[in-house]
C-alpha positions in Angstrom: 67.0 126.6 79.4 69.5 124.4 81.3 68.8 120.6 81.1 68.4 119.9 84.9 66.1 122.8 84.7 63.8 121.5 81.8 64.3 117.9 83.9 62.4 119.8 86.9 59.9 121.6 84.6 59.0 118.8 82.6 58.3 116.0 86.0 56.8 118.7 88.5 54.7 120.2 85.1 52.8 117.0 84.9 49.0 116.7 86.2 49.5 115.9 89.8 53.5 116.7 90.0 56.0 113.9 91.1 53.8 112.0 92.8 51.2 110.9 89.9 54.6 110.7 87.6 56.8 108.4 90.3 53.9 105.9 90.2 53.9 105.8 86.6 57.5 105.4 86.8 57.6 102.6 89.6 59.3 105.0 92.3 59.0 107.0 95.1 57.7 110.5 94.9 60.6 111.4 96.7 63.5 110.0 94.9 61.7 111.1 91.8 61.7 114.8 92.9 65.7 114.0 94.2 66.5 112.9 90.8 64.8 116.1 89.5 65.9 118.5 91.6 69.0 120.4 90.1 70.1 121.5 93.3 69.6 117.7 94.7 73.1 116.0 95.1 71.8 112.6 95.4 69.5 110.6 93.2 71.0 112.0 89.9 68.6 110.8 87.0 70.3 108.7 84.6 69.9 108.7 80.9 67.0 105.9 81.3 65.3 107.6 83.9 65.0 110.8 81.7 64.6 108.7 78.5 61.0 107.3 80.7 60.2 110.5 82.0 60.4 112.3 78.7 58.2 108.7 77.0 55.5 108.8 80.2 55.3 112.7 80.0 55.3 113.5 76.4 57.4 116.3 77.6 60.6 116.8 75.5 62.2 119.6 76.7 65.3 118.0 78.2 65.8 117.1 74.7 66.0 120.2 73.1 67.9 121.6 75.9 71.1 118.8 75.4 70.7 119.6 71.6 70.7 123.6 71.8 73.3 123.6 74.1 75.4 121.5 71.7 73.9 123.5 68.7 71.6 121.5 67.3 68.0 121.5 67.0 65.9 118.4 67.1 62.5 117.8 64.6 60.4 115.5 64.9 60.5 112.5 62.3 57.0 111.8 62.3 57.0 108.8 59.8 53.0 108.3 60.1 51.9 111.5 59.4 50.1 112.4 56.4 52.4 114.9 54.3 50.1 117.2 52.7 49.5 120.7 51.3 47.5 121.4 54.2 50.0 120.2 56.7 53.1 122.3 55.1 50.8 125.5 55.4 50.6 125.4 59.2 54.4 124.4 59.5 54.2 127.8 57.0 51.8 129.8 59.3 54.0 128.3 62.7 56.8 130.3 60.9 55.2 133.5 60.1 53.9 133.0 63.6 57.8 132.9 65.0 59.4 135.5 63.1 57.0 137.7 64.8 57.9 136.6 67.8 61.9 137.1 67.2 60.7 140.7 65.7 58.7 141.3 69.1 61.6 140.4 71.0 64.2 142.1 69.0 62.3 145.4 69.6 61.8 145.1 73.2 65.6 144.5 73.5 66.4 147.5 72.0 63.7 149.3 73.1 65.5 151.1 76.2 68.1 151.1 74.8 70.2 149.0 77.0 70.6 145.3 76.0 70.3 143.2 79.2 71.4 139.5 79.2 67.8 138.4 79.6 66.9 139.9 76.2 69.3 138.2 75.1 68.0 134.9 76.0 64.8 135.7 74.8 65.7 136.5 71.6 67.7 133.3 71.3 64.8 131.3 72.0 62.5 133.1 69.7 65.4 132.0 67.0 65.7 128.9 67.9 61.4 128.6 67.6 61.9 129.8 63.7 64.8 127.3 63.0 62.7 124.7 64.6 59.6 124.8 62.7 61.9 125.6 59.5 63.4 122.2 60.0 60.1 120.8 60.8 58.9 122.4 57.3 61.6 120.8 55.6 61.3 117.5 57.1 57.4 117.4 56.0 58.2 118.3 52.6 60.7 115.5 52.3 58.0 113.3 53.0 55.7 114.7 50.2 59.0 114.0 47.7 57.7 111.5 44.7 60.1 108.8 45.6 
């Protein structure tokens, strides 16, 4: 996905749409949705505004966008979590869970046949899914390292 699209996903997905998230913001409903709008050619959200959207919504999609369309993937650090046994399992099963789906997607690509563009794409984020809860798996069991 794009980054002004997961921009416009990610304010208009919230409870209420743009208007419950401009107030929370300390804007209008309408220059939030012109700041959101990828089409929009005024009101372009700047890195703070996204930065508060993203922090207010929860929603990080934008940020996954800039960083797959660079090549990256992000994981979250999450320094106060408790790294356990239990808690590498269901990174484990989250992984199991998302090579299925790049298998799923793999055959329905090639199913017909033909391989359409949109396959494509789906495939590609059925990948990136795996190599984001293999980083995540990773990332937990550095924090179960003995120091």
């Amino acid at each position: 996905m794009n980054i002004l699209d997961a921009l416009h996903q990610t304010a208009h997905g919230v409870a209420g749409g743009c208007e419950t998230l401009a107030v929370r913001l300390g804007m209008s409903a309408q220059i939030l949705r012109n700041k959101v709008n990828p089409n929009s050619s005024t009101n372009k959200a700047t890195l703070e505004d996204v930065d508060r959207i993203m922090g207010v919504t929860g929603d990080h999609a934008v940020l996954h966008a800039l960083a797959r369309n660079h090549g990256y993937v992000c994981v979250r650090v999450d320094n106060d979590g408790a790294a356990s046994d239990v808690a590498v399992l269901e990174l484990a099963t989250k992984i199991w869970s998302a090579n299925g789906e790049v298998g799923a997607e793999v055959h329905a690509a090639l199913a017909d046949g033909i391989v359409a563009r949109h396959e494509i794409e789906r495939v590609d984020a059925a990948v990136f899914r795996v190599i984001r809860a293999l980083n995540e798996m990773v990332n937990r069991l550095k924090g179960m390292a003995e120091k």
